[in-house]
N, C-alpha and C positions, 0 to 999 in steps of 0.2 A: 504494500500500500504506500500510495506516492503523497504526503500532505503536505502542501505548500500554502503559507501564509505571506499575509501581505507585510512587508518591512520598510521602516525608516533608514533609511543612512545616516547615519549621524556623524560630523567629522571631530575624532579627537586627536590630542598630543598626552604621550604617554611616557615617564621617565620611567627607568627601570632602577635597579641598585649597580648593575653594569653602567659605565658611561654612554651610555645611548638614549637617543630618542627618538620615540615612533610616532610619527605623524600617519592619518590615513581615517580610515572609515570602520564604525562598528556596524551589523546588521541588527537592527533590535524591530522587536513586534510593534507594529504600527501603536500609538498612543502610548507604548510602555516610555519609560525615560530610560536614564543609561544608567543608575543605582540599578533600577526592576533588572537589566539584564547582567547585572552582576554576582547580584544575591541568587539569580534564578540560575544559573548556570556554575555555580559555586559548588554544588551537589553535584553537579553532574561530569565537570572536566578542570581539569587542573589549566587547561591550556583557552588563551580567548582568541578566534578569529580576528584579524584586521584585515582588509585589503587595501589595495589602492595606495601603499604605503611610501614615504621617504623614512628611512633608517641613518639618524645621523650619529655619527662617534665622535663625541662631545668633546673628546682630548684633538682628533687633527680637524673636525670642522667637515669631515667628507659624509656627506648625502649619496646613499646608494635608493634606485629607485626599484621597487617589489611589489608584485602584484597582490600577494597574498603571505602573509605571515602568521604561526601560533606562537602567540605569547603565554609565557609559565606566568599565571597569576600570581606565585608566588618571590617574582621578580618583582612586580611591579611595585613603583613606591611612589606616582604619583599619576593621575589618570584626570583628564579633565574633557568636557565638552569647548568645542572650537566653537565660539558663535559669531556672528558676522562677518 
């Protein structure tokens, strides 16, 4: 069985504890915010989807460009919504 829902792209920037930072796109359930798809998928996968991503390493300044990346939530140390 195939269930597809309809989803927001929401664009965030993401620091890790590694010197990197992940620019890119979360996919979340249309109306949920991006707390609802953190706590909801916290049970479920260590690892969060991003696509559409720039991967920067904060020590030389280089931007690599990736279609698709799984982040260890348990890297992560700073997660924010990009607005405007």
């Amino acid at each position: 069985m195939n269930i597809k829902l309809d989803k927001d792209l929401i664009p965030v920037t993401i620091y890790t504890d590694l010197p990197v930072k992940v620019q890119g796109f979360l996919h979340v359930i249309k109306t949920a915010r991006l707390s609802d798809m953190l706590k909801s998928t916290f049970t479920k996968s260590e690892f969060i989807p991003v696509t559409d991503c720039g991967i920067t390493d904060l020590e030389t300044g280089k931007t690599s460009k990736v279609g698709f990346v799984l982040l260890n939530r348990n890297h992560i140390v700073i997660i924010y919504e990009n607005k405007g």
